[in-house]
Structures are given as structure tokens and as C-alpha cells.
C-alpha distance (Angstrom), angle and dihedral (degrees) to the residues before:
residue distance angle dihedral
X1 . . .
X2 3.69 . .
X3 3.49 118.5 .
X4 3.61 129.5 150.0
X5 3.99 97.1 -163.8
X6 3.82 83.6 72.4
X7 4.52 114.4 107.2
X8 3.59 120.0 -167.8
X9 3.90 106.4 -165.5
X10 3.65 128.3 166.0
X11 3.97 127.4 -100.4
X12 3.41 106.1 -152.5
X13 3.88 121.5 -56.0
X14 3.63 99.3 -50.1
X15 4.32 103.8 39.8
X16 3.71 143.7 49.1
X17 3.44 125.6 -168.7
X18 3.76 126.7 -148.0
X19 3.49 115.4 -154.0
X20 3.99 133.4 -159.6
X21 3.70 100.8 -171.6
X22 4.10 140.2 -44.4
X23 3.49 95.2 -103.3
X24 3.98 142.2 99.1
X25 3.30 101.7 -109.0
X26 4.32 139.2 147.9
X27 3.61 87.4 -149.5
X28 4.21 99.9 56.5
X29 3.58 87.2 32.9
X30 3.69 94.7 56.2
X31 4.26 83.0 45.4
X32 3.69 87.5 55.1
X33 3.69 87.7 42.4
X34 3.37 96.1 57.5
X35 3.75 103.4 35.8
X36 4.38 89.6 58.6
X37 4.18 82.3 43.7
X38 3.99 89.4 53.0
X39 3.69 96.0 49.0
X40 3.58 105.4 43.2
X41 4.14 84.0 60.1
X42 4.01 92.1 35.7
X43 4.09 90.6 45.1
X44 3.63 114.6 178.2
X45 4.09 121.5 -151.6
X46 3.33 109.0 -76.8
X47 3.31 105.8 19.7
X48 3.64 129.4 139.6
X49 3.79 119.3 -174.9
X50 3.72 141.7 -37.0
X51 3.81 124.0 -134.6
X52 3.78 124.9 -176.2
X53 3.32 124.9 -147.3
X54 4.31 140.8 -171.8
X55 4.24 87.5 -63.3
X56 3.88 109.2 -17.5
X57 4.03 138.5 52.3
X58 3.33 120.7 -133.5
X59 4.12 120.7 -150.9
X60 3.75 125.2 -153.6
X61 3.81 112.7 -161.9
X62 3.71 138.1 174.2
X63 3.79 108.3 -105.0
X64 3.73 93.2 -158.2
X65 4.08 92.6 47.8
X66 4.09 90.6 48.9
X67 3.46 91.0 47.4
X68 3.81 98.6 57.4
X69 3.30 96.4 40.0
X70 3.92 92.7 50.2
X71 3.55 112.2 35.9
X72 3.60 102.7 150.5
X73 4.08 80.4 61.9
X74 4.08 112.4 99.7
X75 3.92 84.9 -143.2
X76 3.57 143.8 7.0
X77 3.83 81.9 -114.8
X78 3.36 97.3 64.8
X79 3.28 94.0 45.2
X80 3.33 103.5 55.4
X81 3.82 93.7 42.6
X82 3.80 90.5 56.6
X83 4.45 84.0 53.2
X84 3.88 84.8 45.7
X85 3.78 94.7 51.5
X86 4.02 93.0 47.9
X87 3.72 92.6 51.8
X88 3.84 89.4 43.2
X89 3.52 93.4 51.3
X90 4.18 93.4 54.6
X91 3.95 86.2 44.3
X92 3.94 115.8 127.1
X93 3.73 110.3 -167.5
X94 4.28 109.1 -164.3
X95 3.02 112.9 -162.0
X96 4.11 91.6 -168.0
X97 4.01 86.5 76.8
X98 3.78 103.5 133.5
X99 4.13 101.4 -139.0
X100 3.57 129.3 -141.8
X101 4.15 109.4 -84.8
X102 4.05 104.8 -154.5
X103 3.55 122.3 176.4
X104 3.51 119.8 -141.3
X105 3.99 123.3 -160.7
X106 3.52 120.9 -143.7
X107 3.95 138.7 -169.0
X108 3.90 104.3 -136.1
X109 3.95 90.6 -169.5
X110 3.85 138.9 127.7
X111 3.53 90.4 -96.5
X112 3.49 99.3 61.3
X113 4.03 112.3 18.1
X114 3.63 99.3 78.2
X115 3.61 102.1 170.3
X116 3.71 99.8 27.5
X117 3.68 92.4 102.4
X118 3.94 80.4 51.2
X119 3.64 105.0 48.4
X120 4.10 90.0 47.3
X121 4.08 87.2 50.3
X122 3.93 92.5 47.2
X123 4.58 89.4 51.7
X124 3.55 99.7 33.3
X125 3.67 94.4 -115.1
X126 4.21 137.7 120.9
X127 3.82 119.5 -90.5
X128 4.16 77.8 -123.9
X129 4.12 91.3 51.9
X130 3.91 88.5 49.2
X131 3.14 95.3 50.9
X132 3.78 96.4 49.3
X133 4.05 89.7 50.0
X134 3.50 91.8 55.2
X135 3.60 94.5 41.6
X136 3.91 93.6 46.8
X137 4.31 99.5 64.7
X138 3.68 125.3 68.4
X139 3.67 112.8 -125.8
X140 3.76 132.8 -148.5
X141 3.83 128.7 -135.3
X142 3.58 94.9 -127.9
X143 3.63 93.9 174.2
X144 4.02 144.7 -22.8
X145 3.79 124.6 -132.9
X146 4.01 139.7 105.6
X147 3.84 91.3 79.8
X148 3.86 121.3 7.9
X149 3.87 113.5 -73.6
X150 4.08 89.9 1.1
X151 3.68 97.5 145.0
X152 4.03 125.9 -144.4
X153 3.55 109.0 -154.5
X154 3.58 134.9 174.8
X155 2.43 164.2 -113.7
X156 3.99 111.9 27.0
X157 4.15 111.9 -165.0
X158 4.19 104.8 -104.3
X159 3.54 94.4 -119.7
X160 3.52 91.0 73.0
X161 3.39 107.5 22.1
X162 4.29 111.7 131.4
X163 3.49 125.5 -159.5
X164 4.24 106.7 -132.3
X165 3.31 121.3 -82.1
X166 4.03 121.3 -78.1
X167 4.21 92.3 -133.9
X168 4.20 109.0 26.3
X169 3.64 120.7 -134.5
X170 3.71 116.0 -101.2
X171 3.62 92.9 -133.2
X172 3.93 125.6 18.2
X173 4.03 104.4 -165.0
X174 4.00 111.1 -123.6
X175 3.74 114.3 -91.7
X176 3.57 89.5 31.8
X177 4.14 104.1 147.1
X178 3.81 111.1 -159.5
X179 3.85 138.1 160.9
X180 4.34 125.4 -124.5
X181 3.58 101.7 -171.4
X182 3.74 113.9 -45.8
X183 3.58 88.4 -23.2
X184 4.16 126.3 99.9
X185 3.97 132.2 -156.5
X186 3.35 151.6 174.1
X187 3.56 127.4 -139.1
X188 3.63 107.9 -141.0
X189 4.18 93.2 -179.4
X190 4.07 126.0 37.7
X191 3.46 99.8 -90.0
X192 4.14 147.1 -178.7
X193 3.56 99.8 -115.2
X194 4.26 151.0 169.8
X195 3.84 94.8 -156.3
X196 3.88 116.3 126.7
X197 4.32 89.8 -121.2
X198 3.90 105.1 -142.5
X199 4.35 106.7 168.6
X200 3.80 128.4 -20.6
X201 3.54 132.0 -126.2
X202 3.96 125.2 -132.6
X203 4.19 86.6 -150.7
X204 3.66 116.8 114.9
X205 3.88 107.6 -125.1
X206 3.92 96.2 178.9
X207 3.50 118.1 41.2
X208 4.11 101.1 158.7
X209 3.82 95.5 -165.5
X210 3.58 100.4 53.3
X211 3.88 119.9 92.7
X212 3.80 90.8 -109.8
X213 3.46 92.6 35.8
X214 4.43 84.8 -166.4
X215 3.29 122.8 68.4
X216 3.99 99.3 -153.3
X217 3.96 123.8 43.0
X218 3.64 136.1 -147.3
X219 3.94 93.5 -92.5
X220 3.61 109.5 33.9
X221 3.64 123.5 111.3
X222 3.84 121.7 -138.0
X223 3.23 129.3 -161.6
X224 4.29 119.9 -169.4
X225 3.73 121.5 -129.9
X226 3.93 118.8 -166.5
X227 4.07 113.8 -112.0
């Protein structure tokens, strides 16, 4: 991959991020896909994890590990950069990859669709014809963050899309699905949280024992099915 849009800037002492763009989009995200995929099997010393996120990948290293094992680097920064811009530059991003489809089940009840009601007063639309626009698209995992496995998808259909909340909830009840703009997630822990809470899911996302401790991935696409 050669592409001179691409800045690497630091993230403190310890991280650099490379970025692809600033916008939500499969192709970047599949680049920043990719590029953490590539260098957690092509490891350099020192290095910690790689996490991708909408359009950039962000690497955590260990400053002390870096720095012994590239003295004749100024800083562990530049140092890692230079490692980050050889693997980039072998990169191959296909854009044939099939992704994972996962279907996701969700109770659309008054127990757990808070601001349906809401979000079908705000559009003009039935709590029924909201829930079959947001049920008709297939959404991608773009990234995971916020809480562990809490997935940000996207991206949500603009007649329903709802900016967050103005006042957060203290607590947002595990499972809860909601939408933040065009954006969708799932909470995989009780959480406080701004999302407008449409259904909930009975799927564990988080399950920290398990060998793949998340149950969605940055790449798969999801698509919700009424219980």
C-alpha cells in the first residue's frame, strides 16, 4: 500500500496512530483493519497491541522494549513509525474478503426500547416503521471500544438516525441496542450512557473467559432479527 494521505502521529509516550482518513468509510476501515491484522502476525520488539478503529490503527508499544532494541532511534516514536511504515508499505488490502454475517436477536418491547416512542415522534414515522428501517440494512462493525466488546456499527438509515441524548442515562441495562446519530451499538456491560436505547439483545457480547473473549469483530456485518 502506498498512500500518501496516510499520518502517523504519536499518542502519548507509549502509541502512534496511523490514520487513513476522518471519514466513515468500509474502505479505510478495512485499511485500518488490515494494517492492526498485519502487525499483530508481523510483531515488532516491543510492541504491545494493535487496535483498529472507524479509519486509523492505533499501536500501543512498550517504550522500554523499543528503546533497547533500537538505540540508534532518537525515540521510541520514531522507531516504531519507521516499523509501521515498512509493514504498511507491504500491506495488501482485498476488498473481495467475504466478512462474518451474525445475526443478532433483539426484544423490541416496552421494557427495553426506551426511546423508541421518541425516535418515531422526532421522524414522523410508527414505532412499527422504525423498527422495520432499522431492521431492514445490514450493518458493519466498524470498530469496538467504550466498554469491552461494545460494538459501533454503522451505518444507521437517515430517516431514523438520532443524535445522543442531551442528559445520559445513569445506567444503560446490558444488551441494550441503541442508535447515536447514524451510528448503532450494543452495550455488552450495564452502562451510564447517551445512546437513544431502541430493543435489547439477550446475546452475551463480553464474555472475558472465553478464547475470544468478544463476540463481534471489527469487520463483521450484523444484521438484527426481531425475537
Amino acid at each position: 500500500m502506498n498512500d500518501e494521505s496516510i499520518r502517523i502521529f504519536p499518542l502519548g509516550d507509549s502509541a502512534l496512530t496511523v490514520e487513513f482518513g476522518n471519514a466513515i468509510s468500509p474502505e479505510l476501515n478495512r485499511k485500518a483493519i488490515a494494517l492492526a491484522d498485519h502487525i499483530e502476525k508481523n510483531p515488532f520488539p516491543g510492541l504491545v497491541e494493535s487496535v483498529p478503529a472507524y479509519a486509523s490503527t492505533t499501536i500501543f508499544f512498550d517504550l522500554l522494549k523499543v528503546r533497547r532494541s533500537f538505540a540508534e532511534y532518537p525515540t521510541a516514536f520514531e522507531a516504531v513509525k519507521k516499523c509501521v511504515r515498512d509493514l504498511i508499505a507491504d500491506l495488501a488490502v482485498s476488498p473481495n474478503i467475504d466478512p462474518r454475517l451474525v445475526e443478532i436477536p433483539v426484544a423490541f418491547d416496552r421494557k427495553s426500547d426506551f426511546d423508541l416512542g421518541y425516535i418515531a415522534e422526532e421522524h414522523g414515522l410508527t414505532i412499527d416503521e422504525v423498527i422495520e428501517i432499522f431492521k431492514s440494512k445490514t450493518y458493519r462493525v466498524y470498530m469496538l471500544g467504550f466498554l469491552p466488546g461494545f460494538s459501533y456499527m454503522g451505518e444507521v438509515d437517515e430517516r431514523i438516525a438520532t443524535p445522543r441524548k442531551q442528559t445520559p442515562r445513569t445506567l444503560v441495562p446490558k444488551g441494550s441496542i441503541g442508535i447515536a446519530g447514524r451510528q448503532t451499538g450494543i452495550y455488552s456491560l450495564a452502562s451510564p450512557g447517551g445512546w437513544q436505547i431502541i430493543g435489547r439483545t439477550e446475546v452475551e457480547m463480553f464474555t472475558p473467559d472465553a478464547a475470544r473473549p468478544t463476540y463481534l469483530q471489527a469487520g463483521d456485518e450484523v444484521r438484527f432479527v426481531s425475537v
